[in-house]
N, C-alpha and C positions, 0 to 999 in steps of 0.2 A: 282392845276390848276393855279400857278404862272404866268402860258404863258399867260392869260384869262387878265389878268391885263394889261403886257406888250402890249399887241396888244390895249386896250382900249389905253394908254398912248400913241404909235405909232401913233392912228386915232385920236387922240386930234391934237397933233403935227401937221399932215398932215394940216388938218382942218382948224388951225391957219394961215397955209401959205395963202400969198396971192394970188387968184385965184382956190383954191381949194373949192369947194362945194361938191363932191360925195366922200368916201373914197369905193376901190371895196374892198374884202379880197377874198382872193383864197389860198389855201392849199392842201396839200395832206398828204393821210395818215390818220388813226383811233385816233391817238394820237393828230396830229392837228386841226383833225377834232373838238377832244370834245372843244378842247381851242379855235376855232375860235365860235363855239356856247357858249359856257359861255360869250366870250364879246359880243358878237351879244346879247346875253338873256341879261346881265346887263346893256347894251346902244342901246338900236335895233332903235334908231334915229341918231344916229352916220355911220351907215354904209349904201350904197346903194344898196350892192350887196356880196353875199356870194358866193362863187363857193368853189365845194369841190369835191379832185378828188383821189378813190381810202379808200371811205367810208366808212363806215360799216351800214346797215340797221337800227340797232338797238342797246343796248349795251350787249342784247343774243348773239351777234356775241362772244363776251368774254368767254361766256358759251360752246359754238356750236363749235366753233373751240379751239385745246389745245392749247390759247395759253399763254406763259408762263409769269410768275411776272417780270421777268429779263426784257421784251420784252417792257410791256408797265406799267412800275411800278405806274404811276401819273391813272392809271383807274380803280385800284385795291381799290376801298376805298367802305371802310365798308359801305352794304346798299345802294351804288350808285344806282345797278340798279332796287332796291326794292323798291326806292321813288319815280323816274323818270326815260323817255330815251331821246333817242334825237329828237322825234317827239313833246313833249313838249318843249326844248330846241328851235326846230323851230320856234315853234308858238308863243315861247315869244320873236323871236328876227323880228318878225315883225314890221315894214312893208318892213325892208328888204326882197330885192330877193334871195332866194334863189337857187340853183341850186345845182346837185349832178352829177358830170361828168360820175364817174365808182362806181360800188361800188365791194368791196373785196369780192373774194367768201368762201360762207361758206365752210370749209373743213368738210368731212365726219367724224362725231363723233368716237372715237378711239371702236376698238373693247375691248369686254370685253374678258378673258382666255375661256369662255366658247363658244366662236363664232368663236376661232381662230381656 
């Protein structure tokens, strides 16, 4: 989650400027999604506002739908989603606002040979 750092580094920056008080963050996508919540959970005084658009519910979405290593390789880590999801993720990046524009739908679990 390198990106997770980048974006805290980014809302520093902003922040500095003169006349900035609120940084918003908005993203899209499963993969930005986790990294806009890891800096939101490690600085959740830093941002005002999260929007995310094009989410995924949980990180069973990984599970639930095939999809593949290639695709979103940085959410493939050992145990991710057996420690935590993103509903925790949320709640430590309080008091920002949160928002979830769309979220991705789950695809229907692949058939086994025995259903096809």
């Amino acid at each position: 989650m390198w990106r997770g750092g980048q974006l805290i580094a980014i809302a520093r920056w902003l922040r500095s400027q003169p006349g900035v008080t609120q940084v918003r963050l908005e993203c899209t996508g499963i993969r930005n999604q986790v990294a806009t919540l890891v800096a939101a959970a490690l600085e959740p005084q830093l941002f005002s506002e999260i929007v995310i658009h094009e989410g995924m519910k949980s990180l069973g979405y990984l599970l639930e739908k095939p999809v593949g290593y290639f695709e979103v390789p940085d959410l493939f880590c050992l145990d991710l989603y057996k420690e935590f999801d993103l509903d925790q993720l949320a709640t430590l990046a309080a008091p920002a606002n949160l928002k979830t524009e769309h979220y991705v739908e789950n695809a229907a679990k692949p058939q086994t040979l025995e259903e096809r």
